[in-house]
VOGU-3710 file (C-alpha; in Angstrom, 3 decimals, decimal comma):
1> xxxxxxxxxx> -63,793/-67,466/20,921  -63,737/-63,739/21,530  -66,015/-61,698/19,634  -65,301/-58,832/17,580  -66,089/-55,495/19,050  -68,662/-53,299/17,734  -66,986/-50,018/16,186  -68,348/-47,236/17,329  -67,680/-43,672/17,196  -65,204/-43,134/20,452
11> xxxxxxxxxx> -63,207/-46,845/19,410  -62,484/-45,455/15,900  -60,919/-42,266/17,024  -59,035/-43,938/19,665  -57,623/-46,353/16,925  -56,793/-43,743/14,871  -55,226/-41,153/17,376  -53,064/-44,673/18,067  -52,049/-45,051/14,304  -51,147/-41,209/14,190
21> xxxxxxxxxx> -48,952/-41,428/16,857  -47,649/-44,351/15,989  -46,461/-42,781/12,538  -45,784/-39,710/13,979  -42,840/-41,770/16,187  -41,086/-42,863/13,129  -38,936/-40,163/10,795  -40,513/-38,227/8,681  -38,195/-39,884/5,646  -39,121/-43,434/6,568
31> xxxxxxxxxx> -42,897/-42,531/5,999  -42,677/-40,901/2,784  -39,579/-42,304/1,261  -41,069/-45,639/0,474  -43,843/-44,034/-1,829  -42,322/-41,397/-3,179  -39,630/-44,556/-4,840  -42,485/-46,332/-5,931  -43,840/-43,463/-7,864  -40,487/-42,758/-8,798
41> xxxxxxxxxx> -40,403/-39,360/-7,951  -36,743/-37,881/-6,477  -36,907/-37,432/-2,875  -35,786/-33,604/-1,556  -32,833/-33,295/-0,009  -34,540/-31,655/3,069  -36,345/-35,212/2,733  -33,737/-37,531/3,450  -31,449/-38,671/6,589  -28,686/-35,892/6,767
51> xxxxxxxxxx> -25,516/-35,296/8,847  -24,031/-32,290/10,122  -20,664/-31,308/10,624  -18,208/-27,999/11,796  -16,573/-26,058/9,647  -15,284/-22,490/8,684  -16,180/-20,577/5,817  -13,270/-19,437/3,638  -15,255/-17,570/1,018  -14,004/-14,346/2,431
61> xxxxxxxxxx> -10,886/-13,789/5,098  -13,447/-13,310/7,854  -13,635/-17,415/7,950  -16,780/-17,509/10,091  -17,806/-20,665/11,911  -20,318/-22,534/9,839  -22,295/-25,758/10,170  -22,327/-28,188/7,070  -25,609/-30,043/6,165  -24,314/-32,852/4,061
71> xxxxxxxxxx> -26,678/-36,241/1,875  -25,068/-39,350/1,024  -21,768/-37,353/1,173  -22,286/-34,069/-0,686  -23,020/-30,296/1,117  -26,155/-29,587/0,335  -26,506/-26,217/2,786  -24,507/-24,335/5,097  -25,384/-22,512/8,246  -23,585/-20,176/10,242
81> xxxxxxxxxx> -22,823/-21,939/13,927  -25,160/-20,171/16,665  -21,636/-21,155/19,243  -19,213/-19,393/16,598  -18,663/-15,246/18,053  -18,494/-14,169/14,153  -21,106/-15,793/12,876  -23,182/-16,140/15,771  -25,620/-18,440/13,904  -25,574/-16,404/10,611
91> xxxxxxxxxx> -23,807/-16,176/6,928  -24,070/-13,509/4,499  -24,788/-13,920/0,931  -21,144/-15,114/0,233  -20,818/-17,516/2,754  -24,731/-19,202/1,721  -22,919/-19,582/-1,585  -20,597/-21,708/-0,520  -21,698/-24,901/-2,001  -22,499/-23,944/-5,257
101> xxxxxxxxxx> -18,909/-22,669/-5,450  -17,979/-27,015/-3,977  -19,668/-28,213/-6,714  -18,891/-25,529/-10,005  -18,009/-27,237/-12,887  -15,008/-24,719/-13,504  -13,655/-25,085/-10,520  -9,889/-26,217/-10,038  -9,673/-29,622/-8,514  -5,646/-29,595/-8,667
111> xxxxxxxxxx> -2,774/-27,922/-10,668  -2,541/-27,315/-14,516  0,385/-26,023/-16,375  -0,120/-24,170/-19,596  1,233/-25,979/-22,766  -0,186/-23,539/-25,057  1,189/-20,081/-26,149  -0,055/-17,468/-23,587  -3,754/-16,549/-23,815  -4,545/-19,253/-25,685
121> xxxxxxxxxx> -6,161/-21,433/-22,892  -4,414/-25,164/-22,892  -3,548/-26,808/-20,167  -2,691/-29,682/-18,861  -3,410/-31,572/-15,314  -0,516/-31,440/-13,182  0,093/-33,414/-10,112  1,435/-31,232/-7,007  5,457/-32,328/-7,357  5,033/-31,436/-10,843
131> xxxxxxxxxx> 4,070/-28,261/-10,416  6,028/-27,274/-7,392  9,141/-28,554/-9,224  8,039/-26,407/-12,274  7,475/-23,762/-10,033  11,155/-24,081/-8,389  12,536/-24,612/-11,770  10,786/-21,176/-12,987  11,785/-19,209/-9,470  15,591/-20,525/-9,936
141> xxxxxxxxxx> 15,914/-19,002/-13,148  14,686/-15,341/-12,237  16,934/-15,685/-9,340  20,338/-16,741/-11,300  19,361/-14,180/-14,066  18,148/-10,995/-11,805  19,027/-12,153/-8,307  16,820/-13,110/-5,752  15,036/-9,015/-5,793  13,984/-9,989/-8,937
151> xxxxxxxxxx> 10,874/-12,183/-7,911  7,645/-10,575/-6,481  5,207/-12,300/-4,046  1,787/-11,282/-3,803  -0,907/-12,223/-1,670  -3,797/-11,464/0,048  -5,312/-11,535/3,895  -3,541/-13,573/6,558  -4,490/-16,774/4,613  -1,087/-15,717/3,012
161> xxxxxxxxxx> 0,759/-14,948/6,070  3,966/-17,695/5,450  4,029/-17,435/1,768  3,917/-13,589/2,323  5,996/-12,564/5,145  8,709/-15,238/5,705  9,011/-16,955/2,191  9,900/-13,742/0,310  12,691/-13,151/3,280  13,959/-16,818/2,738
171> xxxxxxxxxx> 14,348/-16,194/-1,050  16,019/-13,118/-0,650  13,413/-10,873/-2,029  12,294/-7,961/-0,388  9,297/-7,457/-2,729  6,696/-9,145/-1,196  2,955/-7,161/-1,214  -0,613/-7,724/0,696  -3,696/-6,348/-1,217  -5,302/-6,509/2,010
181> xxxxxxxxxx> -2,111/-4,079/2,883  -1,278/-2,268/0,404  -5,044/-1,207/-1,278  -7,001/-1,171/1,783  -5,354/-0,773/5,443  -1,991/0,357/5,893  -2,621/4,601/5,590  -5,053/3,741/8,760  -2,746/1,309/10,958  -0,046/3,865/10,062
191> xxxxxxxxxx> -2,151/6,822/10,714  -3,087/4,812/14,238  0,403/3,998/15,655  1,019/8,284/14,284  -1,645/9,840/16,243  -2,592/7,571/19,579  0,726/4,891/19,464  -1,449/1,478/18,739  -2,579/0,020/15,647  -6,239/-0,854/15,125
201> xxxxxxxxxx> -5,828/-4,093/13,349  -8,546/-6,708/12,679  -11,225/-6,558/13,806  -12,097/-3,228/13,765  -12,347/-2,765/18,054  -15,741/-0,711/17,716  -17,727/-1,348/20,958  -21,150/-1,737/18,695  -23,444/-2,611/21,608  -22,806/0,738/23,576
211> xxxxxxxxxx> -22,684/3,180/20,828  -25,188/6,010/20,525  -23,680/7,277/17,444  -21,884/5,652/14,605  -20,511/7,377/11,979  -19,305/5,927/8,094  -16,789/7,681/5,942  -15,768/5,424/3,050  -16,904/2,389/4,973  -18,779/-0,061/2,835
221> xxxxxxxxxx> -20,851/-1,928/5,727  -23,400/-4,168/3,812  -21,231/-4,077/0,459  -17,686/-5,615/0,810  -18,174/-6,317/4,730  -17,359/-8,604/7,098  -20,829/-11,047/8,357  -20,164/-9,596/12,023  -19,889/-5,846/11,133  -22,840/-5,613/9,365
231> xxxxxxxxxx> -24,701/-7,439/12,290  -23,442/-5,250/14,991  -24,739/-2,237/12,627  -27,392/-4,063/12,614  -28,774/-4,406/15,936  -27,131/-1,140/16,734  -29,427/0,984/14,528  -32,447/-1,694/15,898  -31,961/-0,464/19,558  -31,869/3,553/18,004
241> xxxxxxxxxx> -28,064/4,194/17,906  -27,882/7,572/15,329  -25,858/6,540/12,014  -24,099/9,109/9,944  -23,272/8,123/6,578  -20,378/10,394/4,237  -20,673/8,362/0,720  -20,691/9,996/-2,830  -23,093/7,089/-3,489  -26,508/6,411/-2,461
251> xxxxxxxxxx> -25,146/2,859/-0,598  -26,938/0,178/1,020  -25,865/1,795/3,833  -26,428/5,165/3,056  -30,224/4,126/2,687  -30,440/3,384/6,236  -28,717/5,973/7,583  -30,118/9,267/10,215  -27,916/11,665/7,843  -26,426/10,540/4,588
261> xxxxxxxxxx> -23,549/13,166/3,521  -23,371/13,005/-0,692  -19,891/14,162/-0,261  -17,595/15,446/-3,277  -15,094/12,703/-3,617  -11,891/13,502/-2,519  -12,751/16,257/-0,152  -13,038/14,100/2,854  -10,095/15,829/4,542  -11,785/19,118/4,833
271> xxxxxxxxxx> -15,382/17,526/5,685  -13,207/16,327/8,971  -11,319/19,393/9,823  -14,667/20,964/9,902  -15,837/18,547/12,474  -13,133/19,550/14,524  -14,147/23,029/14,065  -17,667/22,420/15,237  -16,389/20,262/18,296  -13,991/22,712/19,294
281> xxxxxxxxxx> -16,091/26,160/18,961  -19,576/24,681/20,288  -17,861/23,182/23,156  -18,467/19,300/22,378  -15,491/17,604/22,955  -14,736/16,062/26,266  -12,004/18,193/28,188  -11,189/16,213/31,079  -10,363/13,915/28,736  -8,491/15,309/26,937
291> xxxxxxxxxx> -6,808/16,868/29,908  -5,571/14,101/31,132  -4,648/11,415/28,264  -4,131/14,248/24,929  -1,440/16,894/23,869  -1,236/19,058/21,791  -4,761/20,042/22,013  -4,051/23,795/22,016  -2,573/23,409/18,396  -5,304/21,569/16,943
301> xxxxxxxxxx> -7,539/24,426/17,987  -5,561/26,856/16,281  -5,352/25,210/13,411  -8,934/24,024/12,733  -10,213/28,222/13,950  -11,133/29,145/10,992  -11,957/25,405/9,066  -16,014/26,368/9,370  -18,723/24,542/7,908  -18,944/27,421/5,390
311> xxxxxxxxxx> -15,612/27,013/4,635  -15,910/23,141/3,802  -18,924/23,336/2,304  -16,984/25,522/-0,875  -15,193/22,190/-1,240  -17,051/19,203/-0,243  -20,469/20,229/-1,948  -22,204/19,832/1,086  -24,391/22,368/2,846  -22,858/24,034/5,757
321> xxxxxxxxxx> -25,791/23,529/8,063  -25,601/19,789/7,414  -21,741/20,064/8,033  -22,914/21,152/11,904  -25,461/19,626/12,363  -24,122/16,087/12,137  -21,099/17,612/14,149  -23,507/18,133/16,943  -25,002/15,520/16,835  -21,749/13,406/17,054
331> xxxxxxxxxx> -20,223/15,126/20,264  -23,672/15,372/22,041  -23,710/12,007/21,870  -19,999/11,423/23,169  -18,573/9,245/24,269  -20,261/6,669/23,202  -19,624/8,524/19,696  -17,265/6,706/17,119  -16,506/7,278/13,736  -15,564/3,869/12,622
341> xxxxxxxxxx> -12,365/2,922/10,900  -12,954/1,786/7,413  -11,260/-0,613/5,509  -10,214/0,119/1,811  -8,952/3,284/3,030  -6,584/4,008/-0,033  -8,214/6,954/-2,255  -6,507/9,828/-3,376  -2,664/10,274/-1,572  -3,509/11,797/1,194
351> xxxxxxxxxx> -4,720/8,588/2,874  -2,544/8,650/6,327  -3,260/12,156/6,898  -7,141/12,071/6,501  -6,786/8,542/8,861  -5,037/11,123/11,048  -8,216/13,046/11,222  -10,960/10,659/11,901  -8,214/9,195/15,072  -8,081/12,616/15,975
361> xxxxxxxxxx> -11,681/13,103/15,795  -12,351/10,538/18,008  -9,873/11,826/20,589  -12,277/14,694/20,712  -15,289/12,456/21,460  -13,764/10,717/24,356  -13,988/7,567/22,330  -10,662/5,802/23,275  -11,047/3,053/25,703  -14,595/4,010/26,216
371> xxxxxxxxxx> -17,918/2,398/26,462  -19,424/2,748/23,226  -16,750/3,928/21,540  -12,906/2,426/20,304  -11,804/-0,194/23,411  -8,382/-1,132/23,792  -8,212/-4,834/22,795  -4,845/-6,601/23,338  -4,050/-9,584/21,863  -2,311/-13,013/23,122
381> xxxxxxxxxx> 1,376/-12,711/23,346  3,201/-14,931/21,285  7,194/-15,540/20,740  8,362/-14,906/17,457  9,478/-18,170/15,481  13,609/-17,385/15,696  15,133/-16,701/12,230  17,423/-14,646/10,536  17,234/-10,858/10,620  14,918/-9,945/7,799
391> xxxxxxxx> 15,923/-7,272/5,097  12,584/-5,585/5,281  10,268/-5,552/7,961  6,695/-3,247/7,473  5,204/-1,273/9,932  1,381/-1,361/9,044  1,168/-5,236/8,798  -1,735/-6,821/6,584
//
């Protein structure tokens, strides 16, 4: 019979470095879970076996790729996905919020048609025939009463791209309207195809990692952005790119600008044409290139001659000096100078024409199919689906 071992000091630690190890090998959830049931205390989510899966956000049109943490079947985080080029391993603030919004007790699980007088908030459930056949029903009449010109479609982004551009034309209504149009991009695709023959479309083609200047004029970066945007600003200001910020407001990203311009709203036109002024006089815009891909360049001198600072500071509340300054410090740092197209660029009327002026701005700077400034994207080529001529076609998209 073998006799028990004495325990000394150097057997007891080797036992117990074994045990720890040992423990160590299995999941973390398998050594805790037991006792935390018997105590009857709830186990963390963070606690217990998870799965992941691929998805894409849809809390904004941006649709970044995420990566869904899910327990016993429910999302219980989300992540952006590191392999994903817009989210590149982050979410904003919307897109973190994503679950909650899974999981809200208000939230519509499937159609409801009112039963109630207007306003007065009864409903009832609604399976999907029933409510497209309702809907039908309802579209029908307007048509046989008003013709097919009396129904409106509205939508938003191009999450509504069929419903929106080909399902108006099919019902014989030309009406058919894009917020994402209509309040916030078509002066500046208009304003694009105007001044350089190309639209700028989405996403805004700003080479980010190149620029040495960026300048914002109505662009709310770190507000109502896009999760990519605001991380190319970012990093761009992180490696000591110069920002230039024209806001009435005090914005997030006013606070991190170089030079924040607390312009008079609605004088934005003549804030630009000074620009040009500054460009022009002081010799900072890039002639050869201008030379060889520009007209009209001779005009645009005349007419901006006598467009000083001093005269745009009588109008924009802004001090001259700071009117020049930023000018200079925009085309000494062209061409890798860019004043970024905004979105939401519908203000006060004169939208296309002030669009006009930050394209031709950029012109100046050399900026077009430049490092560090606008490049020249081009998109896969794809055959139109045949189908009848359409009554109305747009020009800016949305």
């Amino acid at each position: 019979m073998t006799q028990p071992q004495p325990i000394t000091r150097r057997r007891f630690l080797q036992g117990a470095s074994a045990a720890m190890a040992s423990a160590a090998a299995l999941p973390v959830v398998q050594q805790i879970a037991p006792a935390m049931r018997r105590l009857g205390a709830r186990l963390p989510w963070y606690r217990q076996a998870q799965k992941q899966t691929y998805n894409v956000c849809d809390m904004c049109p941006w649709r970044c790729g995420v990566v869904a943490t899910t327990v016993n079947g429910r999302v219980v985080k989300v992540d952006g996905n590191p392999k994903d080029p817009k989210s590149r391993g982050l979410l904003c603030a919307r897109g973190q919020a994503g679950p909650s919004f899974v999981y809200d007790s208000d939230r519509l699980k499937q159609p409801m048609i009112r039963v109630g007088a207007r306003g007065e908030g009864k409903f009832k459930n609604a399976t999907w025939k029933e409510a497209l056949d309702y809907t039908a029903e309802k579209m029908a009449k307007v048509r046989d009463q008003y013709g097919p010109e009396g129904m409106a479609f509205l939508g938003h982004t191009n999450g509504d791209f069929w419903f929106i551009d080909h399902f108006p034309q099919a019902f014989g209504s030309p009406n058919a309207a894009k917020a994402s149009s209509a309040m916030c991009t078509s002066p500046r695709e208009e304003a694009a195809l105007i001044t350089f023959g190309r639209s700028i479309g989405n996403h805004e083609p700003v080479d980010w990692d190149a620029a040495r200047c960026l300048t914002l004029i109505g662009t709310h970066i770190g507000e109502d952005a896009r999760n990519t945007p605001m991380q190319d600003l970012a990093n761009a200001r992180a490696r000591g790119a110069k920002l230039i910020v024209v806001d009435p407001r005090f914005s997030s990203v006013a606070m991190k600008a170089d030079y924040w311009l607390q312009i008079k709203p609605g004088t934005d036109t003549a804030l630009l044409l000074a620009w040009a002024n500054v460009l022009i006089a002081e010799n900072l815009f890039d002639k050869a290139y201008l030379d060889k891909w520009a007209n009209g360049f001779d005009e645009l001198a005349k007419h901006v001659a006598g467009l000083t600072p001093e005269w745009a500071a009588a109008i924009t509340d802004l001090p001259a000096e700071l009117i020049r300054t930023t000018a200079r410090v925009m085309g000494n740092a062209r061409p890798q100078s860019v004043i970024v197209p905004g979105r939401h660029v519908i203000w006060y009327g004169n939208d296309t024409q002030r669009m006009r002026a930050v394209y031709i701005i950029n012109a100046l700077l050399g900026a077009y199919g430049r490092e560090g400034g606008i490049y020249l994207s081009k998109t896969p080529y794809l055959e139109e689906y045949p189908h009848p001529p359409y009554a109305v076609v747009g020009g800016a998209g949305g």
